[in-house]
PyMOL Python script that loads the backbone (N, CA, C, O; Angstrom):
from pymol import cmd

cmd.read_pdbstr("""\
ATOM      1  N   UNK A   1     -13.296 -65.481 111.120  1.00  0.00           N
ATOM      2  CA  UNK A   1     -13.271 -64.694 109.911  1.00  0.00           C
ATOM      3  C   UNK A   1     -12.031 -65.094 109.111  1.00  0.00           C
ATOM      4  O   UNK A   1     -10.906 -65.109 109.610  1.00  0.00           O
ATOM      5  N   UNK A   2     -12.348 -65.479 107.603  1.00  0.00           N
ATOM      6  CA  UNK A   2     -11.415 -65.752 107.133  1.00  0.00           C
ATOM      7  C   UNK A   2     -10.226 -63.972 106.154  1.00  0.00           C
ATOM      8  O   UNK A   2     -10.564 -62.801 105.983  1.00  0.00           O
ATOM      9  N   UNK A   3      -9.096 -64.621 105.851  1.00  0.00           N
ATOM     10  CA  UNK A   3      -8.212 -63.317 105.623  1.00  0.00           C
ATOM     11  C   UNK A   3      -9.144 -62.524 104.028  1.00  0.00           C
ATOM     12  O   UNK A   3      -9.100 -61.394 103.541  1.00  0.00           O
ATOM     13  N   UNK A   4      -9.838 -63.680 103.681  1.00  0.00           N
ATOM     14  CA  UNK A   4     -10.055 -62.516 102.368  1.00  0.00           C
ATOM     15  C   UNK A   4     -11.983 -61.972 102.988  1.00  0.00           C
ATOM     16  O   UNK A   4     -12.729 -61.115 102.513  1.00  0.00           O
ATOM     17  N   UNK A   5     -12.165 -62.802 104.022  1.00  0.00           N
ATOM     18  CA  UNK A   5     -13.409 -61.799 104.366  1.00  0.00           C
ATOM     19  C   UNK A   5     -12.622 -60.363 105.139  1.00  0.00           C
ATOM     20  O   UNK A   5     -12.917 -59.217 104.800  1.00  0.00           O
ATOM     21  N   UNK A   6     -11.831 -60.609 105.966  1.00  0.00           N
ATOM     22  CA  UNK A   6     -11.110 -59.463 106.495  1.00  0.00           C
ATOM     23  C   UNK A   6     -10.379 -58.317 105.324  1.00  0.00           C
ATOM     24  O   UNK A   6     -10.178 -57.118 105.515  1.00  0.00           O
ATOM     25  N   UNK A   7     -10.161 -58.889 104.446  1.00  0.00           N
ATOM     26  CA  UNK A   7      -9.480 -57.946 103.587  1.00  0.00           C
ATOM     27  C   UNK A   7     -10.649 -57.236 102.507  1.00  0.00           C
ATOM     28  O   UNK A   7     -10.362 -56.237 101.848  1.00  0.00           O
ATOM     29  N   UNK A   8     -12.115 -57.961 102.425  1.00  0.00           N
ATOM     30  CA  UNK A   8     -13.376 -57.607 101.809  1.00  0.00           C
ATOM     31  C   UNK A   8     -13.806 -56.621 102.507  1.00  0.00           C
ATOM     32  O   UNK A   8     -14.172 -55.610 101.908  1.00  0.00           O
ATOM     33  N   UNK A   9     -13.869 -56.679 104.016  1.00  0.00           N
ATOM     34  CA  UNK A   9     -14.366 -55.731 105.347  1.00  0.00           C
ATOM     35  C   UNK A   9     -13.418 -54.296 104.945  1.00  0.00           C
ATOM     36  O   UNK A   9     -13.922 -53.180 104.819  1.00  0.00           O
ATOM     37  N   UNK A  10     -12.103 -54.570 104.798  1.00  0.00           N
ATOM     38  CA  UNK A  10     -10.971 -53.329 104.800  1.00  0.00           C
ATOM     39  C   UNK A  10     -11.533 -52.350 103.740  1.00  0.00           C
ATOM     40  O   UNK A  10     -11.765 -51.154 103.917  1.00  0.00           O
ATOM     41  N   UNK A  11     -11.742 -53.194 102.408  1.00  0.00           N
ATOM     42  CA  UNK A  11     -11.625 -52.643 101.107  1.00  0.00           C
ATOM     43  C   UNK A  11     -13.089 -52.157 100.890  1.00  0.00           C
ATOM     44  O   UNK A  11     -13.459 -51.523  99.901  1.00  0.00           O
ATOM     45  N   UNK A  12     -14.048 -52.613 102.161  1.00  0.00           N
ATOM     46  CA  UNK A  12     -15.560 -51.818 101.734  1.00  0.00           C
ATOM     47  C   UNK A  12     -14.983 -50.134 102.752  1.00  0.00           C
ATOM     48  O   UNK A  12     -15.115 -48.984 102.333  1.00  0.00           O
ATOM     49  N   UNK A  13     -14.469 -50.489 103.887  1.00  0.00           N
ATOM     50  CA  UNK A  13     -14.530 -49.640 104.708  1.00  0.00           C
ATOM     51  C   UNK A  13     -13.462 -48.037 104.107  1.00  0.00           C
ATOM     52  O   UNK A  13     -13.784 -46.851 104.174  1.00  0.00           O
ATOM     53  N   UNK A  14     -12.263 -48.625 103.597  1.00  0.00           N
ATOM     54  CA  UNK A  14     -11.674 -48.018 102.938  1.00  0.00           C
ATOM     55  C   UNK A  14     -12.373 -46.822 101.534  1.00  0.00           C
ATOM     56  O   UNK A  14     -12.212 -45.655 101.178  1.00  0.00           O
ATOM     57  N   UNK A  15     -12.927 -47.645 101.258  1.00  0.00           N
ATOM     58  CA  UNK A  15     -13.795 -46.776 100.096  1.00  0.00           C
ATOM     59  C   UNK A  15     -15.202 -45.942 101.063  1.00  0.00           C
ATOM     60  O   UNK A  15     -15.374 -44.731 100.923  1.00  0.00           O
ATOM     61  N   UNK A  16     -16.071 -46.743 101.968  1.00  0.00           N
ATOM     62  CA  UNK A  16     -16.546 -45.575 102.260  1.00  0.00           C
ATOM     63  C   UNK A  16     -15.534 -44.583 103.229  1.00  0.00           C
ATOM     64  O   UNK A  16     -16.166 -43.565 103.511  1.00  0.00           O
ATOM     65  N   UNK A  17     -14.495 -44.571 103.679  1.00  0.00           N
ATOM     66  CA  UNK A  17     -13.793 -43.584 103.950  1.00  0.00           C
ATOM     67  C   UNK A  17     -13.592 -42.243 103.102  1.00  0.00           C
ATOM     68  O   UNK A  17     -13.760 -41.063 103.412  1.00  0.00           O
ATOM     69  N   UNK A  18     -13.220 -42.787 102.055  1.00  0.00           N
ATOM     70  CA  UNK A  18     -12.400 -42.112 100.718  1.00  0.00           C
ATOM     71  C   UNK A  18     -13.844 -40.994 100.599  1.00  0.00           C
ATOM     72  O   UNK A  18     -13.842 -39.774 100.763  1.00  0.00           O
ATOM     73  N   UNK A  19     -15.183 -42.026 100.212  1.00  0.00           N
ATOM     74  CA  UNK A  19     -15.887 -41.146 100.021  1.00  0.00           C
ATOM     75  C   UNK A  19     -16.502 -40.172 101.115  1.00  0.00           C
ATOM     76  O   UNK A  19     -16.970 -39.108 100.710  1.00  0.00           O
ATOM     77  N   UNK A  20     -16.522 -40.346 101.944  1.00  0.00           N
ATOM     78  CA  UNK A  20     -16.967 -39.298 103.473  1.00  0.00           C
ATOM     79  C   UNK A  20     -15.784 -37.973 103.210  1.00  0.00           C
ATOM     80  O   UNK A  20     -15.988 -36.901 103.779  1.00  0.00           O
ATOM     81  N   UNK A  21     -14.712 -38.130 102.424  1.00  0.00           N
ATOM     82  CA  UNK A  21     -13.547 -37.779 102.705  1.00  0.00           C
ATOM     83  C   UNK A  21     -13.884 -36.738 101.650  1.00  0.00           C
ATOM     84  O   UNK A  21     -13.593 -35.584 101.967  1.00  0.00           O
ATOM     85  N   UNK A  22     -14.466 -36.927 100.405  1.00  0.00           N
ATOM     86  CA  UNK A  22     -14.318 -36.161  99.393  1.00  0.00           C
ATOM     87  C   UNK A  22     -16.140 -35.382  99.391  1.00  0.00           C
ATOM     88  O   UNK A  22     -16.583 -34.532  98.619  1.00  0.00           O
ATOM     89  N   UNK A  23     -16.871 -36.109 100.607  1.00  0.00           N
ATOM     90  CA  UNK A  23     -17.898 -35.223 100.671  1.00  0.00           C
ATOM     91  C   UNK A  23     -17.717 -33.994 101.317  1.00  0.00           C
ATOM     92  O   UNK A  23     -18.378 -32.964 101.182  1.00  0.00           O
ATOM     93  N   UNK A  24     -16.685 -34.228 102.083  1.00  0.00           N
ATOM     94  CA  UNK A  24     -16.449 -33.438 103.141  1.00  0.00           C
ATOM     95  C   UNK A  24     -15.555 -32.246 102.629  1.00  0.00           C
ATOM     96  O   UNK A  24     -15.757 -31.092 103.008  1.00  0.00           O
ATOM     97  N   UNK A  25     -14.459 -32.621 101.664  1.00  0.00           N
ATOM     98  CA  UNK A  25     -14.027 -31.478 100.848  1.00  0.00           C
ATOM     99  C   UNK A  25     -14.943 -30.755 100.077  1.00  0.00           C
ATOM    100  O   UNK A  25     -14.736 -29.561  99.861  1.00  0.00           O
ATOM    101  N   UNK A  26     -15.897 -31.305  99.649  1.00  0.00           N
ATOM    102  CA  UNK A  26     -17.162 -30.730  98.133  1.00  0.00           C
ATOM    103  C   UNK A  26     -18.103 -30.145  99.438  1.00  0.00           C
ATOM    104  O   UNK A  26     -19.292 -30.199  99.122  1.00  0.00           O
ATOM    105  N   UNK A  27     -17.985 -29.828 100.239  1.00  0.00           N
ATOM    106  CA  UNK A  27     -19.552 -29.457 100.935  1.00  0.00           C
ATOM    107  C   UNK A  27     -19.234 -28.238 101.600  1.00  0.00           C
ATOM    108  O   UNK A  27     -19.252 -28.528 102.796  1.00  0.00           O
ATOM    109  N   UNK A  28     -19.045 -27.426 101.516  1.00  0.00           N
ATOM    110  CA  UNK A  28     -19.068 -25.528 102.030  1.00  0.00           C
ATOM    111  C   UNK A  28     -19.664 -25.172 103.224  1.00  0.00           C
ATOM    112  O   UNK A  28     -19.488 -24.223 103.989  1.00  0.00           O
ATOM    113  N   UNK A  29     -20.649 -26.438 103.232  1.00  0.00           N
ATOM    114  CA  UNK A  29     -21.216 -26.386 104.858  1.00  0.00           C
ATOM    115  C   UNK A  29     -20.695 -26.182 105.797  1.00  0.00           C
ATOM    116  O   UNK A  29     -19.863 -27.084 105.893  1.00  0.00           O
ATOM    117  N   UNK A  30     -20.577 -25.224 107.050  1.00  0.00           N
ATOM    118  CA  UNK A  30     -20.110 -26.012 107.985  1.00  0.00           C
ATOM    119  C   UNK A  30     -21.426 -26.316 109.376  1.00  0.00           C
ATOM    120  O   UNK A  30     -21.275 -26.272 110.597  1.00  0.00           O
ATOM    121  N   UNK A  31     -22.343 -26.537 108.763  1.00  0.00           N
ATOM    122  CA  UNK A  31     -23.589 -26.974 109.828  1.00  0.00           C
ATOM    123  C   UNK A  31     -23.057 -28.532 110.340  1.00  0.00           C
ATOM    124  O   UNK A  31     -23.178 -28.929 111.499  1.00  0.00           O
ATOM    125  N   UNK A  32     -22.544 -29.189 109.408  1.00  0.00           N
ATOM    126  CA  UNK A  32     -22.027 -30.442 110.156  1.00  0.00           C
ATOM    127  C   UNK A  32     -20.603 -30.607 109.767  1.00  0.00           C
ATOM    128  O   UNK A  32     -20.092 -29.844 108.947  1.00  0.00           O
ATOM    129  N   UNK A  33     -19.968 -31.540 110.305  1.00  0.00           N
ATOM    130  CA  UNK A  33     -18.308 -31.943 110.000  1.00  0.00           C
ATOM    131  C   UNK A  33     -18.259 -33.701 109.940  1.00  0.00           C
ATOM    132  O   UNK A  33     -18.322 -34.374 110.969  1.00  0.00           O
ATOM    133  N   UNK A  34     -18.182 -34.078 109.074  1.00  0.00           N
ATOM    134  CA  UNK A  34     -17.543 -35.406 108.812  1.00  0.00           C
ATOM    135  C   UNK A  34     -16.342 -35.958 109.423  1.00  0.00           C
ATOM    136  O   UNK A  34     -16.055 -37.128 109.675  1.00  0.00           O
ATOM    137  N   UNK A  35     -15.681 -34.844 109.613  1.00  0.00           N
ATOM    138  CA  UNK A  35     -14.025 -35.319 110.432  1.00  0.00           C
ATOM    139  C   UNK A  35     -14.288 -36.015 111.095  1.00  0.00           C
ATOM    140  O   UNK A  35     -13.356 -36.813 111.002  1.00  0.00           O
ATOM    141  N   UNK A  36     -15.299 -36.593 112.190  1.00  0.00           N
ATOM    142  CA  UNK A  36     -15.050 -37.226 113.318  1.00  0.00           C
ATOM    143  C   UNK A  36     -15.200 -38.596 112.510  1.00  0.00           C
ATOM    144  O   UNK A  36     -14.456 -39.547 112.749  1.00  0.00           O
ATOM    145  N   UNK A  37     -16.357 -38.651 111.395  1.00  0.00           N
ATOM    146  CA  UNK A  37     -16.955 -39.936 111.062  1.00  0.00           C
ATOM    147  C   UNK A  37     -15.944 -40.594 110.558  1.00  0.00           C
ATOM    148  O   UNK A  37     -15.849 -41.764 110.929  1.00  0.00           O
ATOM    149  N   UNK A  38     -14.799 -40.022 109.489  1.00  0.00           N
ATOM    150  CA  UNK A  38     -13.694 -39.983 108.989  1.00  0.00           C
ATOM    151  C   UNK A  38     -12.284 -40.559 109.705  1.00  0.00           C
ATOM    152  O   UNK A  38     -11.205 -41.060 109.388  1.00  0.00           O
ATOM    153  N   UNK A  39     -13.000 -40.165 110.819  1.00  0.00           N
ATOM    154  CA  UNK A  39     -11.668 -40.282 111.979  1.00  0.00           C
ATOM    155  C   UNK A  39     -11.526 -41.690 112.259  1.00  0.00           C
ATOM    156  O   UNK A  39     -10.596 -42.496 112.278  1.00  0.00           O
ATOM    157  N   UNK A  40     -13.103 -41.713 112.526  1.00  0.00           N
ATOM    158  CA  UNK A  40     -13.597 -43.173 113.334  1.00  0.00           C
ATOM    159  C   UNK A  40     -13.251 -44.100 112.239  1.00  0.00           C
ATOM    160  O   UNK A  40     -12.397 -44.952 112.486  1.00  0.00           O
ATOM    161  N   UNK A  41     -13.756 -44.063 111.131  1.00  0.00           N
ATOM    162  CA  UNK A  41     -13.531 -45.107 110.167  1.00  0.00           C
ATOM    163  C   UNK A  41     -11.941 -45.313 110.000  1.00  0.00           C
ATOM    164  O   UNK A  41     -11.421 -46.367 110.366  1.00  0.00           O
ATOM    165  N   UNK A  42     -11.335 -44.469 109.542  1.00  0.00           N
ATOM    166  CA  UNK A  42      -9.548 -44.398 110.011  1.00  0.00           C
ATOM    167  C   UNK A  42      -9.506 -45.558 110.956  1.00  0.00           C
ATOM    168  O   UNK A  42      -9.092 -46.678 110.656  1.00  0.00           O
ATOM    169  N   UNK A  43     -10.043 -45.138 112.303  1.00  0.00           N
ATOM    170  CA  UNK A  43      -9.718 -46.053 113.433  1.00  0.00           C
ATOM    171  C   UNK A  43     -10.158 -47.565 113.300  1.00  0.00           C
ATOM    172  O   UNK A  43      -9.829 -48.403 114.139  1.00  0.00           O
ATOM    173  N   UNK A  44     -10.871 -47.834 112.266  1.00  0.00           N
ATOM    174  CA  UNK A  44     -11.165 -49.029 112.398  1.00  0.00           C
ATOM    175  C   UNK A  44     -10.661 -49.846 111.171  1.00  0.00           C
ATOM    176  O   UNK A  44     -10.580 -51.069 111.288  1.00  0.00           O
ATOM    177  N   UNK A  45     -10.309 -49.224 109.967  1.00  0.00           N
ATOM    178  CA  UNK A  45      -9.364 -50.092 108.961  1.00  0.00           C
ATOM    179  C   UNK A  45      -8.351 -49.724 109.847  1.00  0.00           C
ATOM    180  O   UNK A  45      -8.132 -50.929 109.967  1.00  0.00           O
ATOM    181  N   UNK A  46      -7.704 -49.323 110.422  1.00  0.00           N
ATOM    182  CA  UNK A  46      -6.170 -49.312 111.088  1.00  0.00           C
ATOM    183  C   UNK A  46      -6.567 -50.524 112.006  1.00  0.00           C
ATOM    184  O   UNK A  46      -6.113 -51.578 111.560  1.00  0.00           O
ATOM    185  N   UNK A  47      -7.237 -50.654 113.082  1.00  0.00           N
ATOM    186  CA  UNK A  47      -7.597 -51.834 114.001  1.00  0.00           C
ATOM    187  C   UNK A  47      -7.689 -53.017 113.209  1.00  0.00           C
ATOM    188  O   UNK A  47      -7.043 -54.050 113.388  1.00  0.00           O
ATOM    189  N   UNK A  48      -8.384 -52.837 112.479  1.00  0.00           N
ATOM    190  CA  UNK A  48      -8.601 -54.415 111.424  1.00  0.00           C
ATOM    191  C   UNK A  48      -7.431 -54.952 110.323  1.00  0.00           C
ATOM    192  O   UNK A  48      -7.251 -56.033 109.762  1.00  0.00           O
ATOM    193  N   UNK A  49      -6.729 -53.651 110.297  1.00  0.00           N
ATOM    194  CA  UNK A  49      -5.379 -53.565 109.446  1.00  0.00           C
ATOM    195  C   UNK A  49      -3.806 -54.952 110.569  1.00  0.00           C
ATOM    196  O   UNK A  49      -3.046 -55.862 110.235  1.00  0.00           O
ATOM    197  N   UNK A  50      -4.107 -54.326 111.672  1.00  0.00           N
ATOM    198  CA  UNK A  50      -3.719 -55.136 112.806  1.00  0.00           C
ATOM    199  C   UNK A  50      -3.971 -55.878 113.353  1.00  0.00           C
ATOM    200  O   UNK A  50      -3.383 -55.864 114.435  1.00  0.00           O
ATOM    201  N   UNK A  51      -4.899 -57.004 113.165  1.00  0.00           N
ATOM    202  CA  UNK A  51      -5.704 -58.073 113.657  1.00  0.00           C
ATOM    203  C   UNK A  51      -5.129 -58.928 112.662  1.00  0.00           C
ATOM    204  O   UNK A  51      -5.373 -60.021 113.174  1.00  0.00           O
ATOM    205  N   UNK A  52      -4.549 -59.171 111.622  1.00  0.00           N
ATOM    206  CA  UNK A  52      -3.917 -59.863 110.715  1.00  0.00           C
ATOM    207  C   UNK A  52      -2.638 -59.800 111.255  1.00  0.00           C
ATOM    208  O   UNK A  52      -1.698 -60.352 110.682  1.00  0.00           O
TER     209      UNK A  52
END
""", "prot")
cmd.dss("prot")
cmd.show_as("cartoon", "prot")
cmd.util.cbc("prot")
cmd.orient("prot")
């Protein structure tokens, strides 16, 4: 994998973060929780953040 496919991977993952992030503030629900999905994605731009 080259650094700007790795940094393409960050910057998709990053944004769907952001957005899980702001569904999860807008939604009154609590039948489900995003936190974990949120979490996980966290965990993996941080992992891929460190592979460089």
């Amino acid at each position: 994998m080259t650094e700007e496919q790795a940094d393409t991977i960050i910057d998709i993952l990053s944004s769907i973060d952001s957005r899980l992030s702001s569904i999860e503030s807008n939604t009154p629900s609590t039948s489900y929780d995003l936190s974990d999905v949120c979490s996980k994605l966290d965990d993996v731009v941080t992992a891929i953040n460190h592979m460089g």
